[in-house]
C-alpha positions in Angstrom: -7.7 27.8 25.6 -11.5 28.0 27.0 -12.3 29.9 23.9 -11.0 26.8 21.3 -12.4 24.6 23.5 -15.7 25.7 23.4 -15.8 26.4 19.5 -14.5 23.3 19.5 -17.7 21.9 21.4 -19.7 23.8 18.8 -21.3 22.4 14.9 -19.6 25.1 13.5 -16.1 24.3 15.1 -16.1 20.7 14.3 -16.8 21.9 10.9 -14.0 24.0 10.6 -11.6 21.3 12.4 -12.8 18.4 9.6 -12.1 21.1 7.0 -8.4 21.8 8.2 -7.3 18.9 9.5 -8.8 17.5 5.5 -6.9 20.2 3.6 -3.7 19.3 5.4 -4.5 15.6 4.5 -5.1 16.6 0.7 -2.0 18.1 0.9 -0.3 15.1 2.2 -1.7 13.1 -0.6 -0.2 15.5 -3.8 3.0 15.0 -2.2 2.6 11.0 -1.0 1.5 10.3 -5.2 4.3 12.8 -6.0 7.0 10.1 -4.4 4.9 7.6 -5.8 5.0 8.4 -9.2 8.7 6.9 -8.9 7.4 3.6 -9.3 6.8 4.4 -12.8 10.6 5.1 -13.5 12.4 2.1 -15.7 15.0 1.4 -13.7 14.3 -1.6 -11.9 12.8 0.6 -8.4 16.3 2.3 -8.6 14.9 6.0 -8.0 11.4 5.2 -5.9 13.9 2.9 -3.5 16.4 6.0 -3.3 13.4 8.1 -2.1 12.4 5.8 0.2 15.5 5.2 2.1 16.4 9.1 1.9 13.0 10.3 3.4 13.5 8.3 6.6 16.8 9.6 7.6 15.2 13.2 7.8 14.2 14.0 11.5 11.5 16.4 10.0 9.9 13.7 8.3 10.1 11.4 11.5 7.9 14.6 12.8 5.6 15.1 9.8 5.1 11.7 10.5 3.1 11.9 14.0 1.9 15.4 13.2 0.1 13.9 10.1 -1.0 10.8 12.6 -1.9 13.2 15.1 -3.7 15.0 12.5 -5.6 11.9 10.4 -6.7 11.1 14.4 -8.0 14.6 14.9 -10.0 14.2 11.5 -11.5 11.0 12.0 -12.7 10.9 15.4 -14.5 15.0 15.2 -15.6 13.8 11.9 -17.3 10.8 13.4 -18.3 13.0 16.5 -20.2 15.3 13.6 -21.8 12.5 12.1 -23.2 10.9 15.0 -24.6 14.3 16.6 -26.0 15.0 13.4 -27.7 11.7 13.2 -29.0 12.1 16.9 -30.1 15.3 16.1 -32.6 13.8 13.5 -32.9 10.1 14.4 -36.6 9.6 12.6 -35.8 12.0 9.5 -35.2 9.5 7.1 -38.3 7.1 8.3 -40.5 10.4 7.7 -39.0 12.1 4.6 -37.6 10.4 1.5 -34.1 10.6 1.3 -32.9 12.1 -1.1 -34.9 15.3 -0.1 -32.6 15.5 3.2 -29.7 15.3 1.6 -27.4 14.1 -1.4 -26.0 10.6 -1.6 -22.1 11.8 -1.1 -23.0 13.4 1.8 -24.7 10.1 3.3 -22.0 8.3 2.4 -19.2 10.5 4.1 -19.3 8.2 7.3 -19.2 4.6 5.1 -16.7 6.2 2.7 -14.9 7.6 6.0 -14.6 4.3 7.6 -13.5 2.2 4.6 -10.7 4.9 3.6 -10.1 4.1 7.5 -9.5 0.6 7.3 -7.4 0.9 4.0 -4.8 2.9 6.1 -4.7 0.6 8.6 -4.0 -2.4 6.4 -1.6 0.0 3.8 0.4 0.9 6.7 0.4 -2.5 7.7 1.6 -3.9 4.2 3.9 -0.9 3.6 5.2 1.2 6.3 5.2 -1.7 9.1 7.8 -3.7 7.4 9.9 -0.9 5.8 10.9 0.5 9.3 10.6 -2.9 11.3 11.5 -5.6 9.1 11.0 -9.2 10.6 14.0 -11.3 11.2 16.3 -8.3 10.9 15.9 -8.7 7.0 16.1 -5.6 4.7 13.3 -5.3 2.3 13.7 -2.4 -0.3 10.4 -0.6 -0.4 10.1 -1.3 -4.1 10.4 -5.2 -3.5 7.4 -4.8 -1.1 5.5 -2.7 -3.4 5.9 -5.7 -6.1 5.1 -8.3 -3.6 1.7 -6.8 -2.3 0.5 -5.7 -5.9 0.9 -8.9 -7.1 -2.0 -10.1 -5.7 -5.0 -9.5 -7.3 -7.4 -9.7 -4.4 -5.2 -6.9 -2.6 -4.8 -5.1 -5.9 -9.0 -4.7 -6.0 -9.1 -3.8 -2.9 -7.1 -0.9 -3.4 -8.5 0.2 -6.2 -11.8 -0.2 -4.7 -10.5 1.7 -1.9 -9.8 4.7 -4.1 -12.9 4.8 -5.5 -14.4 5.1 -2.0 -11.9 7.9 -1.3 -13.1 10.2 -4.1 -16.2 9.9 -3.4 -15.6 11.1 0.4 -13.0 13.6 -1.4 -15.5 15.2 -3.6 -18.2 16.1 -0.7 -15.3 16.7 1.6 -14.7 19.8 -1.0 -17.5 20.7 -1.5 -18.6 21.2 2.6 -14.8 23.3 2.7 -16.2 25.6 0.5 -19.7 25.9 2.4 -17.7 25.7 5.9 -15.0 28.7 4.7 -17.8 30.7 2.5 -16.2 30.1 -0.8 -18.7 29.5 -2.6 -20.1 32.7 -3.1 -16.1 34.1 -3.8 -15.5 35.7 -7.6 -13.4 32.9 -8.1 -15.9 30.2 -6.7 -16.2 28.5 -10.0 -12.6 28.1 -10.8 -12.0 26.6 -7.1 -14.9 24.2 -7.6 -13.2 22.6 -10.7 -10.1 22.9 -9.3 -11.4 20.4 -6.8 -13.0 18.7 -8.9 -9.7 18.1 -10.5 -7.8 17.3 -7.2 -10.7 14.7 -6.0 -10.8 13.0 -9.6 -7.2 12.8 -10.1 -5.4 11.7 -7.1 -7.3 8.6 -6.3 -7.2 8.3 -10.3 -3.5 8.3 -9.8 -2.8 6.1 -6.9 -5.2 3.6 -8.6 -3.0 3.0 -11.3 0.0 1.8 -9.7 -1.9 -1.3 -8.2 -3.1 -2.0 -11.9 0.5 -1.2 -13.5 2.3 -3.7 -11.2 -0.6 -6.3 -11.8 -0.6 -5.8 -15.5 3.2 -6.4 -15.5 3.7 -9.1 -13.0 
């Protein structure tokens, strides 16, 4: 246990937990836009609302759940930890040197992008998970009705979009420092991983982006 602690308390370990506890969190967001892909069926929400009622009765899930909060937690506070050593360690670099010779811009922007990807949990969870599983007044709301009723706003709708953006730009550096963090990049296959990511950090926020505009487009 003294032993994890004190990588822990090292760069290099705080490195290594971003990049894990982010690979798991990628891994959670295939298989959250996988469900999510449902919405697309025409049948009225039939099959996404199915999905949704069937994934909460699973006690694994209620686990997943809290291991993936335990998790996010575990992401976002060493990350944060990282960028504010970091930033200590060199608090009159960027008054001395130009910018962009320190560093590239997606890498500056992991703590903004961070933060707002942050806050859109907060306020998804909010409008989606909070009154699935605790619905006010005792009244049932089929996930699929509260999909339509939040996406038919449009501020909420740009938001989220917006949002996405934001995450694959934190996506894409996130990559590329797991590959630098794990020594991948100098692997036979190091090319094919990179566009594979590039794929994965494209894509994904590509595809949860559209469901916002497909329900606003068809209100």
């Amino acid at each position: 246990m003294g032993l994890l602690t004190e990588l822990y308390a090292s760069s290099i370990g705080k490195k290594i937990t971003v990049g894990l506890t982010g690979v798991l969190l990628c891994a959670f967001l295939v298989v959250h836009l996988a469900g999510n892909l449902l919405l697309f069926s025409d049948d009225g929400g039939a099959a996404f609302d199915a999905y949704a009622e069937f994934l909460p009765s699973l006690t694994i899930i209620r686990v997943i759940e809290w291991v993936l909060f335990a998790v996010f937690l575990v992401h976002a506070v060493t990350g944060f930890i990282f960028w504010l050593k970091n930033r200590k360690a060199r608090p009159e670099a960027y008054a001395v040197n130009r910018r962009n010779d320190n560093s590239d811009p997606f890498s500056r922007m992991m703590f903004l992008t961070g933060s707002v990807v942050f806050i859109f949990l907060v306020i998804h969870l909010k409008t989606f998970w909070v009154p699935a599983r605790f619905p006010s007044g005792g009244e049932h709301l089929s996930m699929y009705a509260i999909v339509v009723g939040a996406f038919s706003s449009p501020v909420y709708c740009l938001f989220y979009v917006l949002a996405m953006v934001l995450l694959a730009f934190h996506l894409r550096h996130g990559f590329q420092s797991v590959l630098q963090t794990f020594g991948l990049r100098n692997m036979k296959y190091a090319a094919l991983i990179e566009i594979a990511g590039m794929l994965f950090w494209l894509l994904i926020p590509v595809g949860f982006a559209t469901i916002p505009i497909f329900f606003l487009l068809n209100a």
